[in-house]
PyMOL Python script that loads the backbone (N, CA, C, O; Angstrom):
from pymol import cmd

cmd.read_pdbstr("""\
ATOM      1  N   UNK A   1      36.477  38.670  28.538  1.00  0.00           N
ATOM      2  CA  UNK A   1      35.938  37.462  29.133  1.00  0.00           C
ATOM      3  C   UNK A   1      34.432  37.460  28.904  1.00  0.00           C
ATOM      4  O   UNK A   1      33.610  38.367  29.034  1.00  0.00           O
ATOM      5  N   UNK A   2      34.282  36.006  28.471  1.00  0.00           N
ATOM      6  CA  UNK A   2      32.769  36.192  28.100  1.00  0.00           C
ATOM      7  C   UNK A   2      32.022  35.352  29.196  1.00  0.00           C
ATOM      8  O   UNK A   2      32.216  34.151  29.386  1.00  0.00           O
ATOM      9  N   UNK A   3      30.870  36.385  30.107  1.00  0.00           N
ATOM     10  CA  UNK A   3      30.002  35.529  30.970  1.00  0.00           C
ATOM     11  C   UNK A   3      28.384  35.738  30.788  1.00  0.00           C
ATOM     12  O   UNK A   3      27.729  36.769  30.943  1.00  0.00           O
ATOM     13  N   UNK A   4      28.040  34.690  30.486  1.00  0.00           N
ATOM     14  CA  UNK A   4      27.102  34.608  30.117  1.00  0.00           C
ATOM     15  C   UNK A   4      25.981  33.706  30.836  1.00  0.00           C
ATOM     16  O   UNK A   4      26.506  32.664  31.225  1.00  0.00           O
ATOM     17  N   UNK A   5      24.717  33.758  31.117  1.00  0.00           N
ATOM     18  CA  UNK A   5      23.765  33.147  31.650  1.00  0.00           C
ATOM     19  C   UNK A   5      23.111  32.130  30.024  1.00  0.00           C
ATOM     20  O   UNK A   5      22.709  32.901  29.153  1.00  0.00           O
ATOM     21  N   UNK A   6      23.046  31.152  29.779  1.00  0.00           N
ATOM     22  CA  UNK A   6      22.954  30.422  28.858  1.00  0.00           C
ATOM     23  C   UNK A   6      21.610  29.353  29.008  1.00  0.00           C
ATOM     24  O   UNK A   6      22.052  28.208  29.102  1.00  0.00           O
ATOM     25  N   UNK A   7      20.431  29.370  29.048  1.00  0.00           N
ATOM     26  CA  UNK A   7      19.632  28.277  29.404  1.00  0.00           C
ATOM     27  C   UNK A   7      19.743  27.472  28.178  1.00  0.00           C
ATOM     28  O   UNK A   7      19.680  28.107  27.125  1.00  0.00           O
ATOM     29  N   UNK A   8      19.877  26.359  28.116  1.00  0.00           N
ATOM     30  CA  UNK A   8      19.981  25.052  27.754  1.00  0.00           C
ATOM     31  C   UNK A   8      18.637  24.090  27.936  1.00  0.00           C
ATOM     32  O   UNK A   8      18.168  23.554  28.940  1.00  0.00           O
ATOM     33  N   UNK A   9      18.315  24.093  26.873  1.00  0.00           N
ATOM     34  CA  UNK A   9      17.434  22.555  26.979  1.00  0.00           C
ATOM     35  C   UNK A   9      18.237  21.073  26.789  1.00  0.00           C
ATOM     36  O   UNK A   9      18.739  20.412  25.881  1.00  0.00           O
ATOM     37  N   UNK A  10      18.029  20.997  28.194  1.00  0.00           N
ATOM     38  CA  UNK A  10      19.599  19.765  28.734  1.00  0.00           C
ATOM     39  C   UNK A  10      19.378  18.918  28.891  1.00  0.00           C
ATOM     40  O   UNK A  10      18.936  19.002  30.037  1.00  0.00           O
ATOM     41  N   UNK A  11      19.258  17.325  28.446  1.00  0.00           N
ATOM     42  CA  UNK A  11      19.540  15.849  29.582  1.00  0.00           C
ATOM     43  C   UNK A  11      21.001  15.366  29.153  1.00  0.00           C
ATOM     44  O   UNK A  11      21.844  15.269  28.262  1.00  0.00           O
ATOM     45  N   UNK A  12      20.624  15.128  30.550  1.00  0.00           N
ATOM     46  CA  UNK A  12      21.942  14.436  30.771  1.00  0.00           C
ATOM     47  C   UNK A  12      21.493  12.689  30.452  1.00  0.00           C
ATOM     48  O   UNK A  12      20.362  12.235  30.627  1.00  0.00           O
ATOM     49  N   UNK A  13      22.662  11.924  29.965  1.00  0.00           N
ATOM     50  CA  UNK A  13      22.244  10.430  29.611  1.00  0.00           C
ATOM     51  C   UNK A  13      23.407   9.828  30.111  1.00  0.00           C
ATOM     52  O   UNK A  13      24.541  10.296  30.006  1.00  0.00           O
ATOM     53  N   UNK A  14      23.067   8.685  30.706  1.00  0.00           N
ATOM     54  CA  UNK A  14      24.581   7.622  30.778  1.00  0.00           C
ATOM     55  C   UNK A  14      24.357   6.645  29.344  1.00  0.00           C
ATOM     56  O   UNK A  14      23.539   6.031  28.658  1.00  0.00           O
ATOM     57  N   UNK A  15      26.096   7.130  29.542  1.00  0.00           N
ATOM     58  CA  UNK A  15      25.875   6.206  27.711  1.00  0.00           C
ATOM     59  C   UNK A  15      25.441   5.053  27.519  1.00  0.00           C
ATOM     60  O   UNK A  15      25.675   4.375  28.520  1.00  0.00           O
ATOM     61  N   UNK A  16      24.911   4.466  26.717  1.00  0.00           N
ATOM     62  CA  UNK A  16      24.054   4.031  25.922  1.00  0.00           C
ATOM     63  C   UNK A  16      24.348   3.157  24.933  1.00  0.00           C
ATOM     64  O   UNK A  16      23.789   2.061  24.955  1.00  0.00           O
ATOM     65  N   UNK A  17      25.253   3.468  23.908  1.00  0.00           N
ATOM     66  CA  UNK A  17      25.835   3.164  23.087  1.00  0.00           C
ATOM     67  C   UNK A  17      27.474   2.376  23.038  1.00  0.00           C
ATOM     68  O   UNK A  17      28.357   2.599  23.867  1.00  0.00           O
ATOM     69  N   UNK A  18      27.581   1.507  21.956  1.00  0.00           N
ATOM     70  CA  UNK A  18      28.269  -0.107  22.488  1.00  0.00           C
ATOM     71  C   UNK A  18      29.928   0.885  22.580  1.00  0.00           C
ATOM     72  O   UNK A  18      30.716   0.690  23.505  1.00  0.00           O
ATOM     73  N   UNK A  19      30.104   1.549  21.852  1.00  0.00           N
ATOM     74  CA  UNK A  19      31.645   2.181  23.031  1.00  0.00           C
ATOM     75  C   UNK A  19      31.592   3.303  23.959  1.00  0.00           C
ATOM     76  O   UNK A  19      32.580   4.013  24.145  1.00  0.00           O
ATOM     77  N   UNK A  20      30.266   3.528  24.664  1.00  0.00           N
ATOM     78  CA  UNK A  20      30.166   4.205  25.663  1.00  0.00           C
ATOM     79  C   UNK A  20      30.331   3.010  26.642  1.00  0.00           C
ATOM     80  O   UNK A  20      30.015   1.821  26.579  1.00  0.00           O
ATOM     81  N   UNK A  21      31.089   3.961  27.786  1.00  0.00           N
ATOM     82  CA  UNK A  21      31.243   2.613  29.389  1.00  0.00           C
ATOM     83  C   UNK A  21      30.874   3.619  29.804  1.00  0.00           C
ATOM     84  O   UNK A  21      30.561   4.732  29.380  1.00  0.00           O
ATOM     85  N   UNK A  22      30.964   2.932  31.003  1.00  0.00           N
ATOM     86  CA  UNK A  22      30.154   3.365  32.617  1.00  0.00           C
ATOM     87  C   UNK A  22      30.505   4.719  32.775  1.00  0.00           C
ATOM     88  O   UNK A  22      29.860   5.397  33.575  1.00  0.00           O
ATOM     89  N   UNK A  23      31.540   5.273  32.056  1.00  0.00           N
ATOM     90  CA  UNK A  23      31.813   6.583  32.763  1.00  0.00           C
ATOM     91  C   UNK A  23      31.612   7.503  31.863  1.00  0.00           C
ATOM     92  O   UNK A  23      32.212   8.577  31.922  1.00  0.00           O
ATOM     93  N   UNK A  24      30.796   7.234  30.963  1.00  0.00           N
ATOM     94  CA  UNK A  24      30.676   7.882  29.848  1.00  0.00           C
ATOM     95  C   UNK A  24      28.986   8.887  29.872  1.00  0.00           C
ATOM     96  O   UNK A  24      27.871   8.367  29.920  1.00  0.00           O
ATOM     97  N   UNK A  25      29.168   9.807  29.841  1.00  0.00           N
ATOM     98  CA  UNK A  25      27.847  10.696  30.197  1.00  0.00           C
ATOM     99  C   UNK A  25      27.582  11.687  28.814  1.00  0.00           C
ATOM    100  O   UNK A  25      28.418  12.450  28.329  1.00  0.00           O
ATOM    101  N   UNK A  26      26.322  11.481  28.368  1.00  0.00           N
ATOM    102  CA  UNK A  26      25.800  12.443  27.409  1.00  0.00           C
ATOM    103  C   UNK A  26      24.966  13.363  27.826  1.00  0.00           C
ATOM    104  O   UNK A  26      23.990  13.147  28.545  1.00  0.00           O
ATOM    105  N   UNK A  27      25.360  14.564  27.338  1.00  0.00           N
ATOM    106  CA  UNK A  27      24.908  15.664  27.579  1.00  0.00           C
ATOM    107  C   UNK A  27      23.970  16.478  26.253  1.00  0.00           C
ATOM    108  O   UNK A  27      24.698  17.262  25.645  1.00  0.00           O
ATOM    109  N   UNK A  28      22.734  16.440  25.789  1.00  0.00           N
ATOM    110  CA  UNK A  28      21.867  16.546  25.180  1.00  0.00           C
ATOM    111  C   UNK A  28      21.561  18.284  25.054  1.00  0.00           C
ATOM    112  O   UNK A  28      21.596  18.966  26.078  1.00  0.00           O
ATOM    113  N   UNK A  29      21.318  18.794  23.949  1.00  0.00           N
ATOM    114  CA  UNK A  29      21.341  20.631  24.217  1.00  0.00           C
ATOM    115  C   UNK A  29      20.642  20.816  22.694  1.00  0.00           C
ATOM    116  O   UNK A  29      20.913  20.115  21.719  1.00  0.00           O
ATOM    117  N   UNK A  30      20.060  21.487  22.712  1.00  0.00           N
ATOM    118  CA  UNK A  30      19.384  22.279  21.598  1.00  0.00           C
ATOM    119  C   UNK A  30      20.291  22.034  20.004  1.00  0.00           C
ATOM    120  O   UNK A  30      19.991  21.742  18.846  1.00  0.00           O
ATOM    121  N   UNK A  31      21.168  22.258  20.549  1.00  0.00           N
ATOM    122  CA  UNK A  31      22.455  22.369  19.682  1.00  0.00           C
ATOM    123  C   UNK A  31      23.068  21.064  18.949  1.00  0.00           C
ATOM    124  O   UNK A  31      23.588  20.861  17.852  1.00  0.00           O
ATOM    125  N   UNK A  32      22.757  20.278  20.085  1.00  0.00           N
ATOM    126  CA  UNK A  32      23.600  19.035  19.363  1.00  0.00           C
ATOM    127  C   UNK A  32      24.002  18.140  20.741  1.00  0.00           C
ATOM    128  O   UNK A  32      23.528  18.383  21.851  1.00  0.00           O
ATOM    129  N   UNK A  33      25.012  17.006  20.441  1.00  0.00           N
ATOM    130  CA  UNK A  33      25.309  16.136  22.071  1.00  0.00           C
ATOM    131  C   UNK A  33      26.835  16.444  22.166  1.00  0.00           C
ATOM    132  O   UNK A  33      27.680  16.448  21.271  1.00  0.00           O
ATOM    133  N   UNK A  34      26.958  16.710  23.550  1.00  0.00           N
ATOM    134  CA  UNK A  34      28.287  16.635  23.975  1.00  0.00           C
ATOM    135  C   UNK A  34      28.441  15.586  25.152  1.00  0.00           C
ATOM    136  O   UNK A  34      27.766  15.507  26.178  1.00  0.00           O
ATOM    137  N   UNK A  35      29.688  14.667  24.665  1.00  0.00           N
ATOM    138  CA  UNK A  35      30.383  13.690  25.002  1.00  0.00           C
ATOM    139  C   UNK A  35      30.939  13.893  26.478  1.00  0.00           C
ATOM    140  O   UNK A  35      31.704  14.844  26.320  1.00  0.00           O
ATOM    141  N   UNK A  36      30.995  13.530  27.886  1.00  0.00           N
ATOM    142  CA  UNK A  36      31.626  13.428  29.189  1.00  0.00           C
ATOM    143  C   UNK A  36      32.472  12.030  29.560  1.00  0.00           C
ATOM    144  O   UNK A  36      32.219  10.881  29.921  1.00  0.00           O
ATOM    145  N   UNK A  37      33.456  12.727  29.293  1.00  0.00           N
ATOM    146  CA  UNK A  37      34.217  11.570  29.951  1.00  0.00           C
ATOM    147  C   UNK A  37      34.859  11.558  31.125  1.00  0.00           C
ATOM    148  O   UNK A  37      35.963  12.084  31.268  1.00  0.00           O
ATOM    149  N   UNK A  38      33.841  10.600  32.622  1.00  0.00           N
ATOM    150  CA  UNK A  38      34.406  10.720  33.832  1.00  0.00           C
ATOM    151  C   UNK A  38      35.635   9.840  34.102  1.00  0.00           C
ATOM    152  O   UNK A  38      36.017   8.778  33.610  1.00  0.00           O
ATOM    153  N   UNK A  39      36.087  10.592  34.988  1.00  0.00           N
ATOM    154  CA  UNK A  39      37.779  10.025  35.621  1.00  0.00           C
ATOM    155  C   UNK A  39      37.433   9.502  36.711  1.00  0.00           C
ATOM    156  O   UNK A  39      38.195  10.050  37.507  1.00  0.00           O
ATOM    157  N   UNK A  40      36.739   8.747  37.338  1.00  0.00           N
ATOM    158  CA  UNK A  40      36.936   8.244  38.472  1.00  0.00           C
ATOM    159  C   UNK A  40      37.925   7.874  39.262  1.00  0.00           C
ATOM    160  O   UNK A  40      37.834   7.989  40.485  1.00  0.00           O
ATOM    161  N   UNK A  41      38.897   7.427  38.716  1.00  0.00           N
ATOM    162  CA  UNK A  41      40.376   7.594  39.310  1.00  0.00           C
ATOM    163  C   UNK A  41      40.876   8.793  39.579  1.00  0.00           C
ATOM    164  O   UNK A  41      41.999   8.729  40.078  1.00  0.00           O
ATOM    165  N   UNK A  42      40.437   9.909  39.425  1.00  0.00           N
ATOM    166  CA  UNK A  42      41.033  10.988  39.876  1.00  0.00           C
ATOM    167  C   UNK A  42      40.318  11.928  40.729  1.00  0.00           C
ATOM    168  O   UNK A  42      40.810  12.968  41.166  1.00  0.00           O
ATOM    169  N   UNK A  43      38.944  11.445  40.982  1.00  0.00           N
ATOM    170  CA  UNK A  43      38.357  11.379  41.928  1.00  0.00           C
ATOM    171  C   UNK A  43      36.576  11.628  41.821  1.00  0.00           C
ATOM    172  O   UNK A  43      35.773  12.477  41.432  1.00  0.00           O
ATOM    173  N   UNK A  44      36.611  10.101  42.528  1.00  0.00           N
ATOM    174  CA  UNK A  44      35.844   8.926  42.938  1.00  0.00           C
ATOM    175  C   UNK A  44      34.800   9.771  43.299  1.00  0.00           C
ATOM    176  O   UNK A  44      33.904  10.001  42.486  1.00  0.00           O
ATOM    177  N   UNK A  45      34.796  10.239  44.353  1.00  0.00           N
ATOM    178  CA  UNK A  45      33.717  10.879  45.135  1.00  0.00           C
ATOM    179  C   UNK A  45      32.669  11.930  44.125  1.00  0.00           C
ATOM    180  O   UNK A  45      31.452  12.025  44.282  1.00  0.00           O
ATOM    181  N   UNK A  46      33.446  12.630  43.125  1.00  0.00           N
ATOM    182  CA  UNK A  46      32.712  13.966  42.816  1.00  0.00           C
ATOM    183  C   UNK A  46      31.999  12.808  41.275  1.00  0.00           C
ATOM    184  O   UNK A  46      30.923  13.122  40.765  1.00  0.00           O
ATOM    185  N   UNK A  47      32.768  11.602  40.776  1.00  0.00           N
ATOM    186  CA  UNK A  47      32.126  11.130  40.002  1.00  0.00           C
ATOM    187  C   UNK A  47      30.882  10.171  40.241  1.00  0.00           C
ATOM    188  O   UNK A  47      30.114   9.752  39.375  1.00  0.00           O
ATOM    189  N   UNK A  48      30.851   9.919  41.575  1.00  0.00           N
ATOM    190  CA  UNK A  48      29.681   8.998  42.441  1.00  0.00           C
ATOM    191  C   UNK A  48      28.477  10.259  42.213  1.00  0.00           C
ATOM    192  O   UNK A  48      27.371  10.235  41.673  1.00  0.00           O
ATOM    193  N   UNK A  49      29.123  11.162  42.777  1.00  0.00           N
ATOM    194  CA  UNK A  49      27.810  12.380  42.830  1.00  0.00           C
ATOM    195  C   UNK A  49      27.447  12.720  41.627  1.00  0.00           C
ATOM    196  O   UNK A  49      26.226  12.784  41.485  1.00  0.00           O
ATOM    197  N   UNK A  50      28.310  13.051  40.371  1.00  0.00           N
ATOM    198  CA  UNK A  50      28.111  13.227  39.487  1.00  0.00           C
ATOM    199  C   UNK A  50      26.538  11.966  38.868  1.00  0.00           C
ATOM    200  O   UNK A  50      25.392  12.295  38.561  1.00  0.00           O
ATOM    201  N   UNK A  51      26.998  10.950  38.889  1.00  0.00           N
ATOM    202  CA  UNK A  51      26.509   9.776  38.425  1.00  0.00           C
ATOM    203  C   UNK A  51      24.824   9.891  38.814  1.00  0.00           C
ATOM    204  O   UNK A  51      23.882   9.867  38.022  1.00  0.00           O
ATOM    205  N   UNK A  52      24.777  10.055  40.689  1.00  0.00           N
ATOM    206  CA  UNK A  52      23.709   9.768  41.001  1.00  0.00           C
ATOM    207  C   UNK A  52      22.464  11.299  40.902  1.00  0.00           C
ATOM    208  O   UNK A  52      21.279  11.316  41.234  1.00  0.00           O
ATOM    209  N   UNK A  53      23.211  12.287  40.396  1.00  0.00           N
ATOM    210  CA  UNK A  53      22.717  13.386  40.021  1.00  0.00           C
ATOM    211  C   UNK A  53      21.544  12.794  38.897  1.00  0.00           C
ATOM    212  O   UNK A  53      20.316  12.764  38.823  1.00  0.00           O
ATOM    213  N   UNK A  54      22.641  12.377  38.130  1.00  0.00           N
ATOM    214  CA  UNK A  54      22.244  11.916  36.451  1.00  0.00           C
ATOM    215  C   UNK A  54      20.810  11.257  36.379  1.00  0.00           C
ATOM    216  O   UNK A  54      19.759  11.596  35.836  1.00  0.00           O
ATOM    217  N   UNK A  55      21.251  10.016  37.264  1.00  0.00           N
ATOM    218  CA  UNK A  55      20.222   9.138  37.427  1.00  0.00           C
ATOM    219  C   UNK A  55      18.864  10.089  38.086  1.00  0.00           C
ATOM    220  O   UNK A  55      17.774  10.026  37.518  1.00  0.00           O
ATOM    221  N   UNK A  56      19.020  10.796  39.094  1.00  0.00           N
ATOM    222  CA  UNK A  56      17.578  11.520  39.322  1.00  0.00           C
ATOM    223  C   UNK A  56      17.127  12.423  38.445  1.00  0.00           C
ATOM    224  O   UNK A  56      16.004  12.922  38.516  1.00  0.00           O
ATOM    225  N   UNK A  57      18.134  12.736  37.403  1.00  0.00           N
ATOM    226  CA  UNK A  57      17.249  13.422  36.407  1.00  0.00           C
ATOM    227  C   UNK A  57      17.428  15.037  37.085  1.00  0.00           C
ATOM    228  O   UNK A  57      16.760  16.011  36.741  1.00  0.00           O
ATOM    229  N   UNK A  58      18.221  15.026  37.851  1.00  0.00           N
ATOM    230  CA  UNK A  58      18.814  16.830  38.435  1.00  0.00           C
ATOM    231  C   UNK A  58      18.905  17.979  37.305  1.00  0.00           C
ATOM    232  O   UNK A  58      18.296  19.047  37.248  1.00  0.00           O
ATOM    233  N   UNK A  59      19.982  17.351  36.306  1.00  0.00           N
ATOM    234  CA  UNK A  59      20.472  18.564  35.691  1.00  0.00           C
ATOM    235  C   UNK A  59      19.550  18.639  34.259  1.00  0.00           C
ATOM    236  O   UNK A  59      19.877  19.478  33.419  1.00  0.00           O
ATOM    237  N   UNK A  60      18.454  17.793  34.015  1.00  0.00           N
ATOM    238  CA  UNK A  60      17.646  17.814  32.902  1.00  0.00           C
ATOM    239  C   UNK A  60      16.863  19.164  32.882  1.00  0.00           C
ATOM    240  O   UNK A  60      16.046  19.350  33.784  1.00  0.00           O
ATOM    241  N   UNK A  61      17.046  20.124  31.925  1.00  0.00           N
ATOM    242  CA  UNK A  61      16.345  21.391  31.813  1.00  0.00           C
ATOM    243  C   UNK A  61      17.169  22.551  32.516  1.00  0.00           C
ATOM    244  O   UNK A  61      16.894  23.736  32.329  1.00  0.00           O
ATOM    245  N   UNK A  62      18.287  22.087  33.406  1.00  0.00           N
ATOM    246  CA  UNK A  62      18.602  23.161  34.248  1.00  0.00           C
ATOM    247  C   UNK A  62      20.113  24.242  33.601  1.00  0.00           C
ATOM    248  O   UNK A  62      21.121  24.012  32.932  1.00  0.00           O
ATOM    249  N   UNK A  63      19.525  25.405  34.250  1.00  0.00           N
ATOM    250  CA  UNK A  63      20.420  26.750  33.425  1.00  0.00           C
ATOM    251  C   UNK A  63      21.694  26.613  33.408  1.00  0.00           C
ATOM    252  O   UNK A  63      21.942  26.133  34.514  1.00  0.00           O
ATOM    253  N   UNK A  64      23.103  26.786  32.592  1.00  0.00           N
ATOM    254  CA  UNK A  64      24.526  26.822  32.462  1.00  0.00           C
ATOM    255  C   UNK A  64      24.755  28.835  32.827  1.00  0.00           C
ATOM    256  O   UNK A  64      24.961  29.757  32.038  1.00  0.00           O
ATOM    257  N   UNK A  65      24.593  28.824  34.349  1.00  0.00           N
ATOM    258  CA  UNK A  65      25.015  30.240  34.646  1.00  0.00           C
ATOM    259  C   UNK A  65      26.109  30.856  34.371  1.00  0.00           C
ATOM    260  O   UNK A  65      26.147  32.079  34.237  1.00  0.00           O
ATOM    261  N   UNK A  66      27.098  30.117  34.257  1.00  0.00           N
ATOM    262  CA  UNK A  66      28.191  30.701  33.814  1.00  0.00           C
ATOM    263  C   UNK A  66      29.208  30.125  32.824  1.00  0.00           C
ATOM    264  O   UNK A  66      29.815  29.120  33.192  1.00  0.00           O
ATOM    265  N   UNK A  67      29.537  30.762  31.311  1.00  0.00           N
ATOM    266  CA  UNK A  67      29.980  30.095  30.218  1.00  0.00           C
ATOM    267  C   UNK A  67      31.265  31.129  29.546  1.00  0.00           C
ATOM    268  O   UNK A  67      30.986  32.100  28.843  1.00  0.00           O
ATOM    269  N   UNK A  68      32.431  30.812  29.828  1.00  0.00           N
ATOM    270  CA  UNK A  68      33.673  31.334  29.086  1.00  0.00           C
ATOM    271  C   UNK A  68      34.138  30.222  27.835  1.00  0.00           C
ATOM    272  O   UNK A  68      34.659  29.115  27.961  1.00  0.00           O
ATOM    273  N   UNK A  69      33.785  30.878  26.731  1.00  0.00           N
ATOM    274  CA  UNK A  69      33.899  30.229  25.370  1.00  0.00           C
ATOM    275  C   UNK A  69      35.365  29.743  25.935  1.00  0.00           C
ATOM    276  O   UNK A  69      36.082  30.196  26.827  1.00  0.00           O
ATOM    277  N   UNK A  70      35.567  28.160  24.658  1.00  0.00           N
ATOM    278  CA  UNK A  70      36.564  27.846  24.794  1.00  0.00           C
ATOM    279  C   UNK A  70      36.908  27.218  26.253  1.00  0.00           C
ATOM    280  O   UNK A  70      37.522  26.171  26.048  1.00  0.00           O
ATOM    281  N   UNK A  71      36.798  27.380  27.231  1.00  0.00           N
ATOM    282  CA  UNK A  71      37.470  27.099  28.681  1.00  0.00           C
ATOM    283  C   UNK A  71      36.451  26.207  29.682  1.00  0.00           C
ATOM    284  O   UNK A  71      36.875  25.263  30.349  1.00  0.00           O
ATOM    285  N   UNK A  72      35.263  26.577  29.688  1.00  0.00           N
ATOM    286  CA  UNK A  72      34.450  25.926  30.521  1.00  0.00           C
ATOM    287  C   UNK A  72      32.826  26.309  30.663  1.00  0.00           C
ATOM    288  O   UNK A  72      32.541  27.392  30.151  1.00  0.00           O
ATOM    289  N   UNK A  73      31.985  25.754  31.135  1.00  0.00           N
ATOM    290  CA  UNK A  73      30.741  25.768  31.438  1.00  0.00           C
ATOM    291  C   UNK A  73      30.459  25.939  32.940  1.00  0.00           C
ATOM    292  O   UNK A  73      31.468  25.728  33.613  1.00  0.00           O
ATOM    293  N   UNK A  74      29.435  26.242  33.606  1.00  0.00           N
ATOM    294  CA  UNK A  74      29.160  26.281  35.134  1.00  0.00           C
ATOM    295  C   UNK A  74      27.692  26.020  34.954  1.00  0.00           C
ATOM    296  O   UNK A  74      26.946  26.880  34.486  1.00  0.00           O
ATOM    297  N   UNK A  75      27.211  24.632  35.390  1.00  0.00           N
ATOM    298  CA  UNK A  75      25.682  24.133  35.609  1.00  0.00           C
ATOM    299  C   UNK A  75      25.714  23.605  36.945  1.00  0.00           C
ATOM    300  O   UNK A  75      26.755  23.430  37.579  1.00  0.00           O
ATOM    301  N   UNK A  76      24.665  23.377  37.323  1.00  0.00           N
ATOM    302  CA  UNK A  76      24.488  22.313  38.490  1.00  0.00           C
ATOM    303  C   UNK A  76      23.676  23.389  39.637  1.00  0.00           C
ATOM    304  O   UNK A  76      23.689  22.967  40.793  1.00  0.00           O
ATOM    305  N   UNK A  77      23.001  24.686  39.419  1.00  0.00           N
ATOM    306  CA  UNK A  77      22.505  25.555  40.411  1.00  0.00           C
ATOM    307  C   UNK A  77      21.011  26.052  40.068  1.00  0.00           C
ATOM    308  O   UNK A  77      20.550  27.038  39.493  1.00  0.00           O
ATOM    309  N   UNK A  78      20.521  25.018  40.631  1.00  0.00           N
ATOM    310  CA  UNK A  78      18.986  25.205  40.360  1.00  0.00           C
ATOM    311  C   UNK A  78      18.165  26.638  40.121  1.00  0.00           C
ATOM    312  O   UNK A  78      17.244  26.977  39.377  1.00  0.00           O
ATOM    313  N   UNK A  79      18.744  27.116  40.849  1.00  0.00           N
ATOM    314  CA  UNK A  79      18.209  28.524  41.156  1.00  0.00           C
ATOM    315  C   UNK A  79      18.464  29.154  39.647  1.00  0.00           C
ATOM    316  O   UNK A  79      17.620  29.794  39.019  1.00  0.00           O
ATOM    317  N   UNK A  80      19.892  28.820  39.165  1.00  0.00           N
ATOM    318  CA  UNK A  80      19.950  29.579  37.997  1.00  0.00           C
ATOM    319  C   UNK A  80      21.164  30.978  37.822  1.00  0.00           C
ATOM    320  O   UNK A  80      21.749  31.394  36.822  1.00  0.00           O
ATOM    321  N   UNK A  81      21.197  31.386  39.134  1.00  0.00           N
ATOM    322  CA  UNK A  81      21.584  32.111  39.717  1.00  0.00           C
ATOM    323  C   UNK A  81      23.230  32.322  39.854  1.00  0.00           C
ATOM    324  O   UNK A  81      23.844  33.388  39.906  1.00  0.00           O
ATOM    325  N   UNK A  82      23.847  30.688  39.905  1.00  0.00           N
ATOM    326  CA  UNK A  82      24.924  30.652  40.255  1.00  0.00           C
ATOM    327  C   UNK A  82      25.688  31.165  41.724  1.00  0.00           C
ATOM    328  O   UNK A  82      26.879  31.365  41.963  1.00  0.00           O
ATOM    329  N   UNK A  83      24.701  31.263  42.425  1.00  0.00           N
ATOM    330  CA  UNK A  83      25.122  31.749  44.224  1.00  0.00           C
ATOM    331  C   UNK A  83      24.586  30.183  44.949  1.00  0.00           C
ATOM    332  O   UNK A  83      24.668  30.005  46.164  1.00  0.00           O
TER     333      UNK A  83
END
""", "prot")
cmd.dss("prot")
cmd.show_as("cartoon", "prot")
cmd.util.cbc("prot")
cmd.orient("prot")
């Protein structure tokens, strides 16, 4: 299992572009852009938060503490820390 502390030079964007919709979130990285596609139908609440994160500009610059290739990412902890 691979865990890794990963800093990222990150923004996050609401899409932008004519087949991006509302639920469509870009994610900006050193590397290249990765595509988010929110479900709001499957729940509403964590994509409201998600959204209004975006808009303040929260997760721009901030560390991906925890990264298992293939399976998933863990951002959103200022500290960096992941606690």
């Amino acid at each position: 299992m691979l865990v890794a502390a990963v800093v990222l030079s990150t923004t996050f964007l609401f899409g932008n572009q004519a087949r991006a919709g509302e639920n469509t979130v870009f994610l900006d990285t050193k590397d290249g852009r990765i595509t988010i596609e929110l479900l709001p139908e499957l729940a509403p609440k964590h994509v409201a938060q998600i959204k209004t994160l975006v808009k303040e500009g929260f997760y721009n610059g901030i560390v991906f503490h925890r990264v298992i290739d293939g399976f998933m990412a863990q951002t959103g902890d200022p500290t960096g820390t992941g606690m």
